[in-house]
C-alpha positions in Angstrom: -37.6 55.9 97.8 -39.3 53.9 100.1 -42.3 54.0 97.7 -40.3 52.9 95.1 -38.9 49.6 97.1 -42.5 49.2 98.5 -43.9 48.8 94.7 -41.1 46.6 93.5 -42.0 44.3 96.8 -45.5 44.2 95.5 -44.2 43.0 92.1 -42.1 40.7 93.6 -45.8 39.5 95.4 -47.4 39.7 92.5 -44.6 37.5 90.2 -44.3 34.8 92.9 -48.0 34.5 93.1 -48.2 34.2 89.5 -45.8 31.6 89.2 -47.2 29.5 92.3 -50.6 29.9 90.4 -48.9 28.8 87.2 -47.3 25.9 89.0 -50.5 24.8 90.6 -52.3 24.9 87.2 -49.4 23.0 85.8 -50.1 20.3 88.8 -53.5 20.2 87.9 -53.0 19.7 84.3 -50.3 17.0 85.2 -52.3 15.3 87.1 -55.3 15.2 84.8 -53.1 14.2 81.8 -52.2 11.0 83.9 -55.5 10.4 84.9 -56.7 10.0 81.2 -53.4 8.2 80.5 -54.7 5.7 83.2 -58.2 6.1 81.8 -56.6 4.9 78.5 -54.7 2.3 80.0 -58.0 0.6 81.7 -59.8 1.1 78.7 -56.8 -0.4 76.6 -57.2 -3.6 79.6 -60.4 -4.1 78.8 -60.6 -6.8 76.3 -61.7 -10.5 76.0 -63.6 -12.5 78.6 -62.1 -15.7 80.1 -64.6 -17.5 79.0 -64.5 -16.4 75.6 -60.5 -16.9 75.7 -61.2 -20.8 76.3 -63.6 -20.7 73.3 -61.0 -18.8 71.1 -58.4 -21.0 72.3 -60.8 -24.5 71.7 -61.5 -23.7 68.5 -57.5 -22.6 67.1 -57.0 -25.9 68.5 -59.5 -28.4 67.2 -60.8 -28.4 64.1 -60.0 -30.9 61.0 -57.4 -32.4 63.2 -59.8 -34.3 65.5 -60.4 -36.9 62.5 -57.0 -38.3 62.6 -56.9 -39.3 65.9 -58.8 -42.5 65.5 -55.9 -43.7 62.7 -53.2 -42.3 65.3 -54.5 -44.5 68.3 -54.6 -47.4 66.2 -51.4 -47.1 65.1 -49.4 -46.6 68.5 -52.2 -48.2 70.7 -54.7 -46.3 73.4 -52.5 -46.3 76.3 -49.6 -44.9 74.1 -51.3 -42.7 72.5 -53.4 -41.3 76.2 -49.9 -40.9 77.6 -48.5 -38.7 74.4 -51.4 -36.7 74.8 -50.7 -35.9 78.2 -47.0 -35.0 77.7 -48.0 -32.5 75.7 -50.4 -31.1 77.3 -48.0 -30.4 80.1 -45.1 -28.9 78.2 -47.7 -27.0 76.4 -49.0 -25.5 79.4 -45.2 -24.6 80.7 -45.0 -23.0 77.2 -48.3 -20.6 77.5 -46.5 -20.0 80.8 -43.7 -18.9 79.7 -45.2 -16.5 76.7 -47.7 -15.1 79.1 -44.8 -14.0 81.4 -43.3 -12.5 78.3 -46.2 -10.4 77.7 -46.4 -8.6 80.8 -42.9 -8.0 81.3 -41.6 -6.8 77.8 -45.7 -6.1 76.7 -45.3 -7.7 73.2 -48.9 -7.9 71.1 -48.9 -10.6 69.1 -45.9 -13.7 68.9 -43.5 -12.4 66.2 -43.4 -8.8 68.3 -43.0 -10.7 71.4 -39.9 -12.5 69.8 -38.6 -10.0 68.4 -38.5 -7.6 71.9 -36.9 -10.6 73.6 -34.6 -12.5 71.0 -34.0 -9.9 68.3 -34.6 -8.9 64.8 -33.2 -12.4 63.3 -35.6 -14.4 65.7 -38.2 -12.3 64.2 -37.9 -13.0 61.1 -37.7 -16.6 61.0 -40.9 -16.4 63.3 -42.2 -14.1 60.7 -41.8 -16.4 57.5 -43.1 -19.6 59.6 -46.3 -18.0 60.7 -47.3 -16.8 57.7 -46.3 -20.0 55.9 -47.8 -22.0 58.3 -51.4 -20.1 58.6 -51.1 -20.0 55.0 -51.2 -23.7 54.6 -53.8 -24.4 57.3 -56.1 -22.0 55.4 -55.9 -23.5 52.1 -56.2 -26.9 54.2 -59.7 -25.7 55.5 -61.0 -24.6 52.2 -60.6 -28.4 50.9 -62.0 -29.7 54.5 -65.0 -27.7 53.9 -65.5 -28.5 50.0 -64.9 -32.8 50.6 -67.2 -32.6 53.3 -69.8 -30.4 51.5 -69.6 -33.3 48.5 -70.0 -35.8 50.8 -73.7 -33.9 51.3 -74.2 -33.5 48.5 -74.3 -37.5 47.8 -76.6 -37.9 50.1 -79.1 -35.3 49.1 -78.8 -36.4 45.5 -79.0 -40.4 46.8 -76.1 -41.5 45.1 -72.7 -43.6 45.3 -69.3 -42.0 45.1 -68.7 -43.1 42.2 -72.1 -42.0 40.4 -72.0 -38.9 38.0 -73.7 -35.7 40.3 -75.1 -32.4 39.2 -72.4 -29.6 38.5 -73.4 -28.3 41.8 -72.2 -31.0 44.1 -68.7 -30.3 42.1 -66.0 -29.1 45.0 -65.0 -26.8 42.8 -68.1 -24.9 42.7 -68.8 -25.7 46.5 -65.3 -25.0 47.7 -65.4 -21.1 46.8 -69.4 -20.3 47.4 -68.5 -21.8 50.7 -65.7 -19.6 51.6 -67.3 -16.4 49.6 -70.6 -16.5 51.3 -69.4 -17.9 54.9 -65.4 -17.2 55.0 -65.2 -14.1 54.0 -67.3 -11.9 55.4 -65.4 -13.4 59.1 -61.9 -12.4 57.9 -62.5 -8.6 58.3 -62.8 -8.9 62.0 -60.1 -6.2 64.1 -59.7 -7.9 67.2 -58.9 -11.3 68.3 -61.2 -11.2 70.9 -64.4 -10.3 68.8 -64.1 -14.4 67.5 -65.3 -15.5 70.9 -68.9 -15.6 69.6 -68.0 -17.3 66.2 -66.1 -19.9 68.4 -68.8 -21.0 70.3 -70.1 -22.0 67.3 -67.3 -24.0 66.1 -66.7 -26.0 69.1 -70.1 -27.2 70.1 -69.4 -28.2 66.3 -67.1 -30.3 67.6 -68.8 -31.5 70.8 -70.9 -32.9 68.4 -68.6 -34.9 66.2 -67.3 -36.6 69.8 -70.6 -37.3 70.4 -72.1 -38.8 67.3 -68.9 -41.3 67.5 -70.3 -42.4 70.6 -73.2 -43.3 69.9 -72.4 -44.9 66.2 -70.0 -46.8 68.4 -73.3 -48.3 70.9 -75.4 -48.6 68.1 -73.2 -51.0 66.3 -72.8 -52.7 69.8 -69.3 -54.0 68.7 -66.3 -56.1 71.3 -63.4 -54.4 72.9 -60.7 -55.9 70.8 -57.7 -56.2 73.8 -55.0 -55.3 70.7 -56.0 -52.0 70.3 -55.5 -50.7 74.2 -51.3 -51.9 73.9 -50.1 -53.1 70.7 -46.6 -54.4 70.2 -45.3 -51.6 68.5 -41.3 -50.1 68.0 -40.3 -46.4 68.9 -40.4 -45.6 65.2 -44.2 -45.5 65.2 -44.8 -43.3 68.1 -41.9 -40.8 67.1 -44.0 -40.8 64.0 -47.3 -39.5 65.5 -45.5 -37.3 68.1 -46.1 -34.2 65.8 -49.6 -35.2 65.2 -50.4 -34.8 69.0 -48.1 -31.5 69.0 -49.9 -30.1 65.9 -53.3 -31.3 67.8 -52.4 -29.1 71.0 -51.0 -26.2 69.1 -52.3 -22.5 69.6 -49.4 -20.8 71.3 -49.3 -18.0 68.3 -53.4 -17.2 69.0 -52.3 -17.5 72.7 -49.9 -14.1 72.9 -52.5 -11.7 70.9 -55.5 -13.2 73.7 -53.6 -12.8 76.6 -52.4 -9.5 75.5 -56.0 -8.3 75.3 -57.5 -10.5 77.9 -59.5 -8.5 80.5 -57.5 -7.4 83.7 -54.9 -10.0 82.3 -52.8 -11.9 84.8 -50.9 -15.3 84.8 -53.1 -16.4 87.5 -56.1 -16.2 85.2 -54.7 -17.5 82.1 -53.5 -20.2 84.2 -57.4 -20.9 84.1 -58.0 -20.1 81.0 -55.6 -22.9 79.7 -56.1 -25.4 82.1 -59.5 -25.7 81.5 -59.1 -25.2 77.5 -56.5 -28.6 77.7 -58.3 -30.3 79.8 -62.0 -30.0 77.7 -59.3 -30.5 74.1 -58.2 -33.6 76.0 -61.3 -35.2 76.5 -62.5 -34.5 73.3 -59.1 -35.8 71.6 -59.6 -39.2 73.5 -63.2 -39.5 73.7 -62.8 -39.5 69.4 -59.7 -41.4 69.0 -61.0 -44.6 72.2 -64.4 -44.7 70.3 -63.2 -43.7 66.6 -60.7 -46.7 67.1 -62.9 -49.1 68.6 -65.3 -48.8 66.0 -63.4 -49.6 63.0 -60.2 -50.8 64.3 -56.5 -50.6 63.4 -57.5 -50.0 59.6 -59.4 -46.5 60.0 -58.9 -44.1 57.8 -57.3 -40.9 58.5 -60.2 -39.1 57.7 -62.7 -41.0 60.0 -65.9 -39.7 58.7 -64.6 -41.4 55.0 -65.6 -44.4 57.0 -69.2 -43.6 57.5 -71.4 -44.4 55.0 -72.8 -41.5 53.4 -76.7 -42.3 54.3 -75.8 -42.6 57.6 -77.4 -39.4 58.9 -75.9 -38.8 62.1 -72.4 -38.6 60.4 -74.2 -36.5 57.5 -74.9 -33.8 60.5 -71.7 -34.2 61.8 -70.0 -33.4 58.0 -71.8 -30.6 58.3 -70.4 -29.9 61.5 -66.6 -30.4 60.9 -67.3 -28.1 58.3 -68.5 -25.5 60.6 -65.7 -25.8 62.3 -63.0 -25.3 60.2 -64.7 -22.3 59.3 -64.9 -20.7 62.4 -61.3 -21.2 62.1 -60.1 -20.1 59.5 -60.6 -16.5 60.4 -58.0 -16.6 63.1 -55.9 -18.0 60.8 -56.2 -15.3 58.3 -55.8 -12.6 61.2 -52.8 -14.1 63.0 -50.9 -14.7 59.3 -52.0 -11.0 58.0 -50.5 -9.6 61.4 -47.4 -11.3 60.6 -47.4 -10.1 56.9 -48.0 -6.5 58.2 -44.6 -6.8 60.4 -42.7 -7.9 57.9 -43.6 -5.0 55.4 -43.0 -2.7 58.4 -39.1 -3.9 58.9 -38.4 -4.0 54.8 -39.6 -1.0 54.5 -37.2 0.4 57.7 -34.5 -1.4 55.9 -34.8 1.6 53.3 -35.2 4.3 55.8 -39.1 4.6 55.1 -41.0 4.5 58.1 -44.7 3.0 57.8 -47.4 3.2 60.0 -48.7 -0.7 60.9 -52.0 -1.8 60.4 -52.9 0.9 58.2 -56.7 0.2 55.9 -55.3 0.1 52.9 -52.5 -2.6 53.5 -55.0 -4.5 56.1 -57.6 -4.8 53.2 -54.6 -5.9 50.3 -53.7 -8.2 52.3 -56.8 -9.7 53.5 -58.0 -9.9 49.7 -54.8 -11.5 48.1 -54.2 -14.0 51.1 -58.0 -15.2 50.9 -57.8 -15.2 46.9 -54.7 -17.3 46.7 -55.7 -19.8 49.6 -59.2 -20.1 47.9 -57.4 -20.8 44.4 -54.6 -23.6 45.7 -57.7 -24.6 47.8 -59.6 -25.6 44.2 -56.6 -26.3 42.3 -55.0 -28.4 45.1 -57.1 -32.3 46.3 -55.3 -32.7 49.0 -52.5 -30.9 51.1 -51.8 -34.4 53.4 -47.7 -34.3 52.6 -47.3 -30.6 52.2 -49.7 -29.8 55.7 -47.6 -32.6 57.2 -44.5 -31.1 56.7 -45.7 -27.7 57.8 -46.9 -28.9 60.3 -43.6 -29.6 61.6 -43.4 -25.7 62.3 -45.9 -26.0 65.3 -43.0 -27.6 66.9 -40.8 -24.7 66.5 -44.1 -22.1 68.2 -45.3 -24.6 70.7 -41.2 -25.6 71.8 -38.5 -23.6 70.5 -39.6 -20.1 70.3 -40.7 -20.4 74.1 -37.6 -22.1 74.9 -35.7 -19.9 73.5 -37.5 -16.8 75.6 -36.8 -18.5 78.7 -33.4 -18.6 77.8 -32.9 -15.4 77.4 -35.0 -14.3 80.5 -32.5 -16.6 82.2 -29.5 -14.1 82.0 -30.3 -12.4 85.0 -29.8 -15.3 86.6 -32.4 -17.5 87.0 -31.2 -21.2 86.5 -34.4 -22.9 86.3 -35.3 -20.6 83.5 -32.1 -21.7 81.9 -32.2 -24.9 82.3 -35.6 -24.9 81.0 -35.2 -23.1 77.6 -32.5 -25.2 76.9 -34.7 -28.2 76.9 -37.3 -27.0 75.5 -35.1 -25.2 72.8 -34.1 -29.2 72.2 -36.9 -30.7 72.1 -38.4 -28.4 69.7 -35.7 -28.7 66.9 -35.6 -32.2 67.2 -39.0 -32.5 66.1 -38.4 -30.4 63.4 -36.1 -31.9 62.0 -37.2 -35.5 62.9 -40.2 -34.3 61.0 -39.3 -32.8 58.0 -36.5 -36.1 57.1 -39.5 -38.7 58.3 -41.9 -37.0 55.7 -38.9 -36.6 52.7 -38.0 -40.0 53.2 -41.3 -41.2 52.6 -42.0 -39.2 49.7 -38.6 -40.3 48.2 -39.4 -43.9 48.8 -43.3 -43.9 47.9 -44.4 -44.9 51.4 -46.2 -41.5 51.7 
């Protein structure tokens, strides 16, 4: 008997050790699974460098844009047009504020996801359709950019006028698509936003150089101040009229959610670096061009400034080349931001019939890449210029740069923040106004021949 209850004791011993040795293992297992889960995590962390998040960030910003500022300060005067500047340079800094807070506390990847976690599926949506329409339309607007500036060189190499029959290669539709073939294209396969750091560089020393060759054409022409030009006598209809210029000119809040998100050991503190240097270099550059743009041809530039050059000067010539480059080195965020947004939107139709897709597969990354760069480069050809239709889309930056972020304070405000309330619902204002003020300012000159 008491071999019997001696052996079940030692079973007992035996079970219990087994399980404490299963339980351990388990422990062990549990705690190695985290460790690569936190592994992952790092690894996931580990994206773009600051300084290539102010490059990115430069060049969604500047671009083709940088040429109408000259026409802008003349119009509502230097001292106006400094102080606009400046406004929105503040509220757009509140907004990156307000999106990057948004990314680490509800982790969305790109805009439209980050709206849709916060303000819902309808939000979405309408984010959805105005990225995609308005990435769209600045890519098509780049293509003919890069093709007028491209004749322009081509005038010069061949030595003559404007109006002087060239060679069929100097035609913008020939230059416009062996442009974007042989340097577009091969940039808009890029996976990650943080990989156009190096292509940025690029494109905004571009830019740097533009400034700079206004400069000096300014000095070598060794022209007066003219007083007028630092405080004309203008109404409030004017400057509400080149409002959305300067908006447009500061906008990158939809390439500013996917950075962020995979910015290196990402924190508000850093971006708060990251955009406070990027405004204050866009800033200087904006007013550096419109001062000495304006000064040099006065109230009567044309909103393309470099149409003002002469086409032997050769310091322009260069810096034709250089708008050129970069638009180009834009265009590919462009293409990436709007295909992301396309890809989302397949996603929810497609849940709306109970068929689940995986995002971002190959095969729908590389559709859509081909027809959006197909169709952009063939309204691109068709299309001379895109001045009322870009205008009026441009009014949507308005909406991404005010509303949208507006609207996600708001809602961060129900737990009972005030100054978050308070906040969105300004902002939320502001935004639509311009919208709309936009969009009726840009009909009514259409429908009355003024534009």
């Amino acid at each position: 008997m008491e071999s019997s209850i001696q052996a079940a004791e030692a079973r007992t011993r035996v079970t219990s050790f087994h399980e404490q040795s299963l339980n351990v293992l388990n422990a062990m297992m549990s705690r190695e699974w985290d460790k690569e889960e936190e592994e992952e995590e790092v690894v996931e962390r580990k994206g773009g460098s600051m300084f290539g998040a102010i490059f990115i960030l430069m060049n969604a910003i500047m671009g083709a844009s940088i040429l109408i500022l000259p026409c802008s300060f003349g119009q509502i005067g230097i001292i106006t047009a400094v102080i606009m500047e400046l406004f929105v340079v503040f509220i757009g800094y509140i907004a990156h504020m307000i999106l990057a807070d948004a990314v680490d506390r509800y982790n969305g990847s790109n805009y439209q996801d980050l709206v849709g976690r916060m303000c819902g599926p309808t939000a979405q949506a309408l984010s959805q359709v105005g990225l995609i329409l308005y990435f769209f339309t600045l890519g098509c607007s780049t293509h003919i950019t890069m093709g007028d500036q491209a004749v322009k060189i081509c005038e010069l190499a061949d030595g003559l006028s404007s109006e002087e029959e060239h060679h069929w290669y100097c035609n913008r539709r020939f230059l416009i698509p062996v442009g974007s073939m042989t340097l577009i294209f091969p940039l808009i396969w890029v996976r990650n936003i943080s990989t156009f750091s190096y292509v940025s560089v690029f494109s905004v020393f571009s830019v740097f150089y533009i400034v700079a060759a206004i400069i000096i054409d300014y000095y070598k022409l060794n022209l007066p101040l003219n007083d007028e030009i630092l405080m004309p006598d203008v109404g409030i209809l004017p400057i509400m009229q080149y409002l959305p210029v300067f908006t447009l000119g500061f906008q990158c809040h939809m390439t500013s959610v996917p950075l962020y998100y995979e910015l290196h050991n990402r924190s508000v503190s850093r971006y708060t670096v990251v955009i406070l240097v990027t405004s204050f270099l866009v800033f200087l550059c904006y007013m550096l061009a419109g001062v000495f743009g304006l000064m040099t041809f006065g109230v009567s530039v044309d909103p393309d400034i470099l149409i003002d050059y002469s086409s032997k000067d050769g310091l322009m010539t260069v810096a034709r080349g250089a708008i050129s480059a970069s638009v180009i080195g834009s265009c590919p965020i462009f293409i990436y931001l709007g295909r992301g947004a396309i890809d989302d939107t397949i996603v929810q139709i497609a849940g709306k019939f109970n068929r689940q897709l995986e995002r971002n597969t190959e095969k729908r990354r590389v559709v859509i890449l081909l027809v959006w760069h197909f169709l952009a480069l063939g309204l691109a050809i068709l299309t001379s210029s895109f001045g009322t239709v870009l205008q009026l889309v441009g009014s949507i930056a308005a909406l991404f740069m005010l509303f949208f972020p507006g609207y996600i304070a708001w809602v961060e405000s129900r737990d009972g923040n005030r100054g978050y309330q308070v906040l969105g619902v300004i902002f939320m204002g502001m935004g639509m106004f311009m919208f709309i003020w936009t969009i009726v300012f840009n009909l009514y000159q259409i429908a009355t021949g003024a534009g």
